[in-house]
C-alpha positions as CSV (number, residue, x, y, z in Angstrom):
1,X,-3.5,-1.1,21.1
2,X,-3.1,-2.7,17.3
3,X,-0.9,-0.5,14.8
4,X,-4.2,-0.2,12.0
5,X,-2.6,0.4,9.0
6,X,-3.8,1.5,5.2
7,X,-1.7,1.2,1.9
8,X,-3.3,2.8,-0.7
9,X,-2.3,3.3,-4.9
10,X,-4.4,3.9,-7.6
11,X,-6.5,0.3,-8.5
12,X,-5.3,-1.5,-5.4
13,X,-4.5,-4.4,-8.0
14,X,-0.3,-3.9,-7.6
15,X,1.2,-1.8,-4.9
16,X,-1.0,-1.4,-2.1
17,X,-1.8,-5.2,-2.0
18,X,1.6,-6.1,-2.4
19,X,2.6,-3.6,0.3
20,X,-0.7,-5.5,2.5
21,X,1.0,-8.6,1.6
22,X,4.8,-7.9,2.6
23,X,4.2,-5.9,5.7
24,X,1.9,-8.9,6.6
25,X,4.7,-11.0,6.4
26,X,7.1,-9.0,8.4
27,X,4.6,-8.2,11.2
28,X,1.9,-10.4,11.1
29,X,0.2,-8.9,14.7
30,X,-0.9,-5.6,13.0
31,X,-3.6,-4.8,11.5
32,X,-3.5,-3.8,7.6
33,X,-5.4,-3.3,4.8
34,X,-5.3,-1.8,1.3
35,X,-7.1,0.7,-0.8
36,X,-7.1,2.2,-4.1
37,X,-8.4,5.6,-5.1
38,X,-10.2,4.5,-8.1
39,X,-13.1,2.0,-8.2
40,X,-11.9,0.0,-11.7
41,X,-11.3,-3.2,-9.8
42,X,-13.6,-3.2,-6.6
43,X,-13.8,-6.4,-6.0
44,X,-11.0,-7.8,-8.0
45,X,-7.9,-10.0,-6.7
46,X,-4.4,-8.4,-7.4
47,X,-2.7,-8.3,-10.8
48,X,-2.1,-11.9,-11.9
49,X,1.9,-10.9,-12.5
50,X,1.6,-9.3,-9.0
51,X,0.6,-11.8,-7.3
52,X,3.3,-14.3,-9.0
53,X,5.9,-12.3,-8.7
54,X,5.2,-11.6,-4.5
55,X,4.9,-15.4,-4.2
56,X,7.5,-16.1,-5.9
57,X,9.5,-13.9,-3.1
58,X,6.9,-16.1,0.1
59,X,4.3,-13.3,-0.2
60,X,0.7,-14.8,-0.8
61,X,-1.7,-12.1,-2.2
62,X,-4.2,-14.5,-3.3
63,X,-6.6,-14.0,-0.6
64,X,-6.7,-10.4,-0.9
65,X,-9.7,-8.2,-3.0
66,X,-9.4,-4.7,-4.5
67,X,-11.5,-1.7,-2.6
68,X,-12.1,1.7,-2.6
69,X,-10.2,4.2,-0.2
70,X,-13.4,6.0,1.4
71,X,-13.3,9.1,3.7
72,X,-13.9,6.9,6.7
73,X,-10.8,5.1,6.2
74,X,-9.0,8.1,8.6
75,X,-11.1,7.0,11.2
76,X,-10.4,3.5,10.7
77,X,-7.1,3.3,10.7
78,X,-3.9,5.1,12.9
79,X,-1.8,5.4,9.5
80,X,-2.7,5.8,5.9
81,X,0.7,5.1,3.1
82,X,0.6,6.2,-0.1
83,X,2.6,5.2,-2.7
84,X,2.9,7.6,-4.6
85,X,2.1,11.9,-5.0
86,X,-0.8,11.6,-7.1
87,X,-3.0,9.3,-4.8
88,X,-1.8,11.3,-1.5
89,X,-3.2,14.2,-3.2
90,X,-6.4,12.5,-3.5
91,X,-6.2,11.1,0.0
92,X,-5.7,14.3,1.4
93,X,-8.5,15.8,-1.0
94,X,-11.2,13.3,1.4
95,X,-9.5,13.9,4.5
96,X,-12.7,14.9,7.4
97,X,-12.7,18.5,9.0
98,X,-10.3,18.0,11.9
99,X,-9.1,14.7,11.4
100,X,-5.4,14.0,11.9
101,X,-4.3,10.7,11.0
102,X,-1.1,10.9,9.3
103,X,-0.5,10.1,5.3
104,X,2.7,9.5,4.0
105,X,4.6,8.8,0.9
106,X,5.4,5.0,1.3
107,X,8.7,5.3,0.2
108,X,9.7,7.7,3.2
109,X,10.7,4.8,4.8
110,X,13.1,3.9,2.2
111,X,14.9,7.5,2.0
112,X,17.6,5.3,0.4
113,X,16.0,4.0,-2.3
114,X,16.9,7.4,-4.2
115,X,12.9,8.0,-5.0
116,X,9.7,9.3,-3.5
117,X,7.5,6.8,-5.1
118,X,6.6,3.4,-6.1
119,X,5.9,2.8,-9.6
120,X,2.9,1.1,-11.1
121,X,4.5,-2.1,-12.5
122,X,0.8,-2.6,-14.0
123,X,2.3,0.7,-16.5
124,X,6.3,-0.5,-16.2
125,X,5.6,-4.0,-15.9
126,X,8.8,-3.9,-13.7
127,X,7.0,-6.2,-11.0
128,X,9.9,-7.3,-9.4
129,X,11.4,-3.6,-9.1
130,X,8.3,-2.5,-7.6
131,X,8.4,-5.4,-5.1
132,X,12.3,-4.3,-4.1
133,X,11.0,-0.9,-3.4
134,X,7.7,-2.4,-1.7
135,X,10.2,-5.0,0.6
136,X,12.8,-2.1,1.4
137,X,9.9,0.3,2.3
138,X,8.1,-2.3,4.2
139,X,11.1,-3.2,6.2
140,X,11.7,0.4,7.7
141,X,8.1,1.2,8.7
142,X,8.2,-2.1,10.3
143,X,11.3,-0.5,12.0
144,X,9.7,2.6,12.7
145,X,6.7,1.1,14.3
């Protein structure tokens, strides 16, 4: 069975695609998507400094298109990552009756890092500090998969 797994921020313009992007890189046989919890950018490829700053590090974004999380997205996919407290909130808020699929904080993978969330670089403009966190997180659920 394929790992399905969902990365989900606020406009899925920044973190969640970039997340998309790097874990795609690192383990190109599972299945992963993004979301955001707001429907600003529906549509809409990731944040122009996003997108140079991944490639600038071998990760293409370009392909990639901003959606909304929806409640059926627990059904859809085996694990849902947030990346930060305010969207698992809202995650959690849509969650089904009886559904179990596991949400966590993205940067639980990264207990190192020394913080419990990514960022919005679109808010910091610190695009290449989001993408360390982003590559470091990556690189333990990859391990822990």
């Amino acid at each position: 069975m394929t790992t399905r797994i969902l990365f989900v921020c606020l406009g899925n313009i920044c973190r969640s695609p970039a997340a998309e992007g790097v874990l795609r890189s690192l383990a190109p046989g599972l299945e992963i998507d993004s979301a955001g919890t707001g429907d600003w950018h529906v549509g809409a490829p990731p944040y122009g400094p996003m997108q140079a700053a991944a490639l600038a590090r071998g990760h293409d974004l370009s392909e990639l298109r901003a959606r909304q999380f929806q409640a059926q997205d627990f059904k859809a996919f085996d694990l849902i990552v947030a990346m930060d407290a305010d969207n698992l909130r809202t995650i959690e808020a849509m969650r089904p009756a009886g559904n179990v699929t596991p949400v966590h904080l993205f940067l639980r993978y990264a207990p190192q890092a020394g913080v419990d969330h990514v960022p919005d670089p679109y808010y910091t403009r610190d695009f290449d500090g989001a993408l360390d966190l982003i590559e470091e997180a990556a690189a333990g659920l990859h391990k822990a998969l």
